[in-house]
C-alpha positions as CSV (number, residue, x, y, z in Angstrom):
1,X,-28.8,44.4,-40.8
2,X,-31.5,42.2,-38.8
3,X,-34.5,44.1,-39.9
4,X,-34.2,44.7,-43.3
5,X,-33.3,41.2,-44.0
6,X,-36.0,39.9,-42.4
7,X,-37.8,42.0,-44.3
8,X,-36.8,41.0,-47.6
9,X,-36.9,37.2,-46.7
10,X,-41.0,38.1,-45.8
11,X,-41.8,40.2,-48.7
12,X,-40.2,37.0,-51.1
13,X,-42.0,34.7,-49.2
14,X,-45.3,36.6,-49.1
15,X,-45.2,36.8,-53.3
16,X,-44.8,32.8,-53.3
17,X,-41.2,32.6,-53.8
18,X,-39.2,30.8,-50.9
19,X,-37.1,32.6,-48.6
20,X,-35.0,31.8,-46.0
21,X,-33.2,33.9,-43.4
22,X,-30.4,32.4,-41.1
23,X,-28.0,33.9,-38.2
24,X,-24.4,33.3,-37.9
25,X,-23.7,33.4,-34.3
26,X,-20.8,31.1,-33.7
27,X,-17.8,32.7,-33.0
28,X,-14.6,30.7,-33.4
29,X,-13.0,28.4,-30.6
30,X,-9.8,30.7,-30.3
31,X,-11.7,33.6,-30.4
32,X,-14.4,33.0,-27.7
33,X,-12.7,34.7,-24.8
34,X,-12.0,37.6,-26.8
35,X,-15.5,38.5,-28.5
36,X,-18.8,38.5,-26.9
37,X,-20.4,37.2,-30.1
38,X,-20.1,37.0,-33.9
39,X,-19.7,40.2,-35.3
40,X,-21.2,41.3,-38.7
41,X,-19.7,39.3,-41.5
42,X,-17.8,36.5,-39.9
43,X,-19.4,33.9,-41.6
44,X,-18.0,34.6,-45.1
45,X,-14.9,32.7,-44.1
46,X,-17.1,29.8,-43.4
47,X,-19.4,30.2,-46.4
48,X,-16.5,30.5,-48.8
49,X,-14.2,27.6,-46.5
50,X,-11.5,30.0,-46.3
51,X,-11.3,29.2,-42.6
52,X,-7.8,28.0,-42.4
53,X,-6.7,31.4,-44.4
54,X,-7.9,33.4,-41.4
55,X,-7.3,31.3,-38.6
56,X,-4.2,29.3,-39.4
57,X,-3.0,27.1,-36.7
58,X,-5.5,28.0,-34.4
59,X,-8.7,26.9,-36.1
60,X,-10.3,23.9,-34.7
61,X,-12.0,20.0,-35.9
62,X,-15.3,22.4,-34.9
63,X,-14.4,25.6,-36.7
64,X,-13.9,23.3,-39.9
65,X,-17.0,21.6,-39.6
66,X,-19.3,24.6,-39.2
67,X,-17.2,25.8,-42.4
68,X,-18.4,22.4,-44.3
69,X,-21.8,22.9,-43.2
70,X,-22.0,27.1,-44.1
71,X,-20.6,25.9,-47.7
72,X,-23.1,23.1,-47.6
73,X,-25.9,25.3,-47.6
74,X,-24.8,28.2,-49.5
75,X,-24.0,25.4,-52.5
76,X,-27.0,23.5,-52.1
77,X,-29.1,27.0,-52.1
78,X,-27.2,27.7,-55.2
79,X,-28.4,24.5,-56.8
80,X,-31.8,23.9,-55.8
81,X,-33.2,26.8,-54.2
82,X,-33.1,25.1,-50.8
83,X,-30.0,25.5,-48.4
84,X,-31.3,22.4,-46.3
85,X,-28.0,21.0,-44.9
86,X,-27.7,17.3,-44.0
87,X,-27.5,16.1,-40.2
88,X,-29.7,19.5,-39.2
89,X,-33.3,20.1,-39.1
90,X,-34.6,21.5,-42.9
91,X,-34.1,24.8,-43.2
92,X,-38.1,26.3,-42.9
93,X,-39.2,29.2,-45.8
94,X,-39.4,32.5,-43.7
95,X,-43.0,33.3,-42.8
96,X,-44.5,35.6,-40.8
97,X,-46.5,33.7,-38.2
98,X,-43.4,31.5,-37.3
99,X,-40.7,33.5,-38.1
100,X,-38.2,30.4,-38.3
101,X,-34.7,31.1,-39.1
102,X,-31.5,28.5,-39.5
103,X,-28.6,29.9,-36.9
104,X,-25.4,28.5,-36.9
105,X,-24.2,28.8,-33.5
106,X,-21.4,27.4,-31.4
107,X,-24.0,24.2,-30.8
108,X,-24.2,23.9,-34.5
109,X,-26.7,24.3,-36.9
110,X,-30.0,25.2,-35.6
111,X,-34.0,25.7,-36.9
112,X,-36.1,27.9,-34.9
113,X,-38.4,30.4,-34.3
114,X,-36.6,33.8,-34.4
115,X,-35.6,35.0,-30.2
116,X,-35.7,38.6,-31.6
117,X,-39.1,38.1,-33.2
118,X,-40.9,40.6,-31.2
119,X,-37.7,43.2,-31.1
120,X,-38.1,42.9,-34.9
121,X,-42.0,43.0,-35.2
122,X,-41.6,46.6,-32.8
123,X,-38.8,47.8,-35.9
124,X,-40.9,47.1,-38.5
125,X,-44.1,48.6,-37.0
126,X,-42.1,51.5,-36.2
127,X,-40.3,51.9,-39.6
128,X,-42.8,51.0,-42.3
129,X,-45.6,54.2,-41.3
130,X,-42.4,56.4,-42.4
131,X,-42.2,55.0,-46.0
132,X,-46.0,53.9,-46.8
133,X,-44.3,53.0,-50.4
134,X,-42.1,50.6,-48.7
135,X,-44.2,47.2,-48.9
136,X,-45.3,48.6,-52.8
137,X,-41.7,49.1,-53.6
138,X,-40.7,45.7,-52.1
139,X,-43.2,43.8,-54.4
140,X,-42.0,45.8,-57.5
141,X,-39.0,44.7,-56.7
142,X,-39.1,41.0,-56.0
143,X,-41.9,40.1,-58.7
144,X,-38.7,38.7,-60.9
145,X,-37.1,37.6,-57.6
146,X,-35.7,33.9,-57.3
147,X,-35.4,32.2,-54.3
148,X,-33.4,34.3,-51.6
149,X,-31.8,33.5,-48.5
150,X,-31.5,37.0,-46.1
151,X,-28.7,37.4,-43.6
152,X,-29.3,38.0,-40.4
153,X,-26.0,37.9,-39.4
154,X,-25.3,40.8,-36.1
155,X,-23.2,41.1,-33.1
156,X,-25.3,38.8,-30.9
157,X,-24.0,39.4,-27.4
158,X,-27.3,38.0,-25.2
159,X,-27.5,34.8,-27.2
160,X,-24.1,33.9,-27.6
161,X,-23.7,34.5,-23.7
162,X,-26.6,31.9,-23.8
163,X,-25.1,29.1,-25.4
């Protein structure tokens, strides 16, 4: 799921049209001793604030706010095209030479250049030869494209041990 959204965030971008990928690497307090990292699609309780449906008593003053700031972004995305969220660093359109992303980790909310960058870079070399129509097929598809904002979300064992 890294890859390809990366991918899609670039090939926006590169037409002109912002686009922004972000990780979502925090794990929930009570479930830090129990999973080495976020799995794939944890952060739609955040995004949503359905938190408290899926933690119940145990979700924590942190596990809320991450939750206000994951709806923040998604909302203000919705709205203006940028998912900036206040008390972070702005959210940086994806390009190529800096590969920023936003994660929302553990720590918070956090603008960087990508840790993975050359992992990814090595993918994409590796998968685009295959399908030479790839990067055409891309641009036919995102010449009506809006503003898009790419998950990167994955099971992030290394960085989450990191934190």
């Amino acid at each position: 799921m890294v890859e390809p959204s990366r991918f899609v965030a670039r090939a926006v971008s590169a037409q002109g049209i912002p686009g922004y990928e972000y990780r979502f690497s925090y794990v929930a307090e009570s479930m830090r001793d129990k999973l080495p990292g976020a799995p794939h699609a944890t952060e739609i309780p955040y995004v949503f604030n359905t938190v408290s449906a899926v933690y119940k008593d145990k979700l924590t003053p942190a596990d809320n706010a991450l939750s206000l700031k994951a709806l923040e972004a998604w909302v203000n995305f919705a709205k203006t095209g940028d998912p900036s969220i206040s008390g972070a660093p702005k959210w940086q359109i994806q390009k190529p030479d800096t590969d920023f992303l936003m994660n929302l980790t553990n720590s918070g909310p956090v603008v960087g250049p990508d840790p993975w960058k050359a992992r990814l870079d090595l993918i994409e070399e590796l998968a685009t030869p295959s399908i030479p129509e790839s990067k055409f097929a891309a641009k036919q598809l995102i010449q009506t494209a809006q503003p898009t904002l790419c998950a990167a979300s994955a099971i992030e064992l290394v960085e989450a041990s990191r934190e």
